[in-house]
C-alpha positions, 0 to 999 in steps of 0.5 A, a space after each residue: 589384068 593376069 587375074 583376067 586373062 587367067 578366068 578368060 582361060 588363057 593359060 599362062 601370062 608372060 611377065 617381064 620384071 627389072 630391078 630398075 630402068 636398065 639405062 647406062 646412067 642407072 648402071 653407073 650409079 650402081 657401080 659399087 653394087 655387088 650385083 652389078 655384074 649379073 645386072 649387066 648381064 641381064 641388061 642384054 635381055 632389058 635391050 632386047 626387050 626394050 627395042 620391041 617390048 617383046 621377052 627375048 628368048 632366055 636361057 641359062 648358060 654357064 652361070 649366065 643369062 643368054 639372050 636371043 639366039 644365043 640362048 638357043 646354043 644346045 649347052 643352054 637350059 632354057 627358060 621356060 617362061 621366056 621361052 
């Protein structure tokens, strides 16, 4: 669909990519990961994606990821690819 959309002449194509299905019982069953906190993190954004399937604005703020309207904070770099 990305190779389509691309030789159609749109110019970019928005992807969204998880390292798994962010529920709570997954996260618990990661509990020991050293990830755990950057993917609690970036759980916010699967939430906000998930309620509409539409990619939250993102930004990168202090060492994290900022999501929606937090992400916009003028000490946020924004992703550009999310954004």
């Amino acid at each position: 669909m990305v190779e389509a959309a691309l030789k159609s002449g749109q110019d970019a194509v928005d992807v969204a990519v998880f390292p798994f299905r962010m529920t709570a019982t997954a996260l618990a069953e990661q509990g020991s990961s050293p990830w755990l906190g950057f993917w609690r993190n970036l759980k916010q954004g699967y939430d906000l994606f998930e309620a509409d399937f539409t990619p939250p604005r993102v930004g990168a703020c202090e060492g994290q990821y900022r999501f929606g309207q937090a992400a916009e904070d003028a000490q946020c770099a924004a992703i550009a690819a999310w954004s």
